[in-house]
C-alpha positions as CSV (number, residue, x, y, z in Angstrom):
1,X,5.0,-14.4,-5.9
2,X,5.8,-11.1,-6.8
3,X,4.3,-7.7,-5.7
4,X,5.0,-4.9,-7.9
5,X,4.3,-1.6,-7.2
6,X,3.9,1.6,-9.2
7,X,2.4,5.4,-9.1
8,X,4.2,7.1,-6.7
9,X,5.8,10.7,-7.6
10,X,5.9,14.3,-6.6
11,X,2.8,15.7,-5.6
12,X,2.4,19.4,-3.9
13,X,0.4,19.5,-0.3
14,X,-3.3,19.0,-0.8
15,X,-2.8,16.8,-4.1
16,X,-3.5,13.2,-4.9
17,X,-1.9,10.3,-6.0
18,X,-3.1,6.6,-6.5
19,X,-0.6,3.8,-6.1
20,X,-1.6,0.3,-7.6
21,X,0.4,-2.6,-6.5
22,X,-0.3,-6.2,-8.6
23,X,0.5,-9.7,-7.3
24,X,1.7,-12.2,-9.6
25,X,2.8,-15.8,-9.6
26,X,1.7,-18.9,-9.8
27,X,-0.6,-21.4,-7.5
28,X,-1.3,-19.2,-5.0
29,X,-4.1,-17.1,-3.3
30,X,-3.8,-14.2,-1.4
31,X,-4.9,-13.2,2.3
32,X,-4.2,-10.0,3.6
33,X,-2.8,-7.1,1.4
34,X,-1.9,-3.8,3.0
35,X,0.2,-0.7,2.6
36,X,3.5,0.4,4.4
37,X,5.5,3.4,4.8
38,X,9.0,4.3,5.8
39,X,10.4,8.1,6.0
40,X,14.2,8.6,5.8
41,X,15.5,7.7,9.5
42,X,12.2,6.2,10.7
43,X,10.7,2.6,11.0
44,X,8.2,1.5,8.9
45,X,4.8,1.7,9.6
46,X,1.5,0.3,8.2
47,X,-0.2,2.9,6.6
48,X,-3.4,0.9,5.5
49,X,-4.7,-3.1,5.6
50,X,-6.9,-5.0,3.8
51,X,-8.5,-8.0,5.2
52,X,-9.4,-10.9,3.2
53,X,-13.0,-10.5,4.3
54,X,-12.9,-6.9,3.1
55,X,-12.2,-5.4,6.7
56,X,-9.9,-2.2,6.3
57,X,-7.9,-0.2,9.3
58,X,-5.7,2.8,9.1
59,X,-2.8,4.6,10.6
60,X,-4.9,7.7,12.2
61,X,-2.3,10.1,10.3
62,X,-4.0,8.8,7.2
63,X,-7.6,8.1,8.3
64,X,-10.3,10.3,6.7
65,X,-7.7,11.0,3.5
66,X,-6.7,7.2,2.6
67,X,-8.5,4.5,1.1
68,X,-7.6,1.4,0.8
69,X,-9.2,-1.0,-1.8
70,X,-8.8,-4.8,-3.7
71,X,-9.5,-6.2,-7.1
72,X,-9.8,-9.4,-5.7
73,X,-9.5,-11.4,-8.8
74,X,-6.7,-9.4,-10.1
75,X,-5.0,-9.6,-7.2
76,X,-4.3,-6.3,-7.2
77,X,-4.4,-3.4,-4.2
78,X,-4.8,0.3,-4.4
79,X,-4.3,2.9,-2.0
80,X,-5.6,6.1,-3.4
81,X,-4.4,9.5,-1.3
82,X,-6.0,12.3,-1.0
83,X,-5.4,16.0,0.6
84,X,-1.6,14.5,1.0
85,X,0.6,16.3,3.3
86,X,4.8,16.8,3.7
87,X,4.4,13.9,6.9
88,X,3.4,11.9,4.2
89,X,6.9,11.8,2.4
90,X,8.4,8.2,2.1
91,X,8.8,5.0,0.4
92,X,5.2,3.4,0.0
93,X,5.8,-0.6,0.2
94,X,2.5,-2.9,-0.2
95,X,2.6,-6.2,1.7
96,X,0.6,-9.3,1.2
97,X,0.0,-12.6,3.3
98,X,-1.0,-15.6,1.5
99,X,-4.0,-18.0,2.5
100,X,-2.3,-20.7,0.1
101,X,0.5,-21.8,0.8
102,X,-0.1,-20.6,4.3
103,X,2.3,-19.2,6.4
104,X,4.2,-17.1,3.0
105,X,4.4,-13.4,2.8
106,X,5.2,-10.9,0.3
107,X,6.8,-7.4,0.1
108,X,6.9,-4.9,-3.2
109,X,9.6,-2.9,-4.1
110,X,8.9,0.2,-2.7
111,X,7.8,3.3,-4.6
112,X,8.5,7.1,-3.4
113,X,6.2,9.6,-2.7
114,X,7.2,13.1,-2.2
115,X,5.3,16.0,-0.9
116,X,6.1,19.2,-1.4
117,X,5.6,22.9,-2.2
């Protein structure tokens, strides 16, 4: 399985950007699909998570401005950011645990976002 991310970028404070991050393989079915974060010199930290039975939580840095969302058959997520802020400079990285075969788990590439005036 591969995750691959895309639609991160440069974005001034207050913009928005939408990243999309696609799973693809075969024989398989996915779980759990979230979003992670890591800023130079810190851990990483899950930003957003997606249940498979459509439950979502948040960091609270990001709750009230991030959204979190599936295309279930398309095994795609998307975490669309709004009124972004310099904190929220890193490398984005969306996750995904399967149901089948149980007990795998995936990470994308990464993709950078940059905010700044």
């Amino acid at each position: 399985v591969q995750l691959q991310a895309s639609g991160g970028g440069f974005v001034q404070p207050g913009g928005s950007l939408g990243l999309p991050c696609v799973a693809s393989g075969s024989d398989f079915s996915i779980k759990d699909m979230g979003w992670y974060r890591q800023a130079s010199g810190n851990q990483r930290e899950l930003v957003a998570h997606s249940s498979i039975f459509g439950v979502t939580r948040y960091a609270d840095s990001v709750k009230g401005r991030f959204t979190i969302s599936r295309d279930f058959p398309k095994n795609t997520v998307y975490l669309q950011m709004n009124s972004l802020k310099p904190e929220d400079t890193a490398v984005y990285y969306c996750h995904a645990d399967l149901l089948r075969p149980r007990g795998y788990d995936y990470w994308g590439q990464g993709t950078q976002v940059t905010v700044s005036s």
